[in-house]
Phi, psi and omega in degrees: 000171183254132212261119200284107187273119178269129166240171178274122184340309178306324177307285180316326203263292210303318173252043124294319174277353173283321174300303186305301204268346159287349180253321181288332167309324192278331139289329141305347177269351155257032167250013203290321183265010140254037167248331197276312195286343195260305179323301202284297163122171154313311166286057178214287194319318151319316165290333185272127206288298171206159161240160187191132161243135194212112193052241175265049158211120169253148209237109182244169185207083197261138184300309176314108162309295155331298188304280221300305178325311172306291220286358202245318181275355158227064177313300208307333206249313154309299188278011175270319159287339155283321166331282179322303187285328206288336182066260188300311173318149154234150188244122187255326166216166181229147183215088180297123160240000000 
């Protein structure tokens, strides 16, 4: 007979969510700039030029100099709100150009 190996939930739920978030990573890095535009809102977004996420630093490039100058003093505040939509990712830095 086969002998049934018991693990403990957390064990399990830990790689269901490991799985989960490498098939999700790979969709938020191509959903990034309409996850930045649902944050942000259409007028911020309009101004941004390209996005790229590349491991824990996302790389934006907004036309406006104004626009970028705000954006830059409430970096801490941007990645707490992308952090927030991305769920699984973590965003560690923002690098505004």
């Amino acid at each position: 007979m086969f002998k049934k190996e018991e693990q403990k939930i957390n064990t399990i739920m830990d790689s269901i969510l490991k799985e989960r978030s490498s098939f999700s990573d790979g969709l938020q890095k191509q959903n990034i700039s309409s996850i930045w535009a649902s944050v942000l809102g259409n007028a911020i977004s309009k101004y941004t030029k390209s996005i790229k996420l590349e491991k824990n630093t996302l790389y934006v490039n907004i036309s406006s100099a104004a626009l970028r100058n705000e954006l830059i003093f409430e970096k801490a505040k941007l990645i707490k709100k992308m952090n927030e939509a991305l769920h699984h990712r973590r965003i560690d830095e923002l690098v505004i150009r």
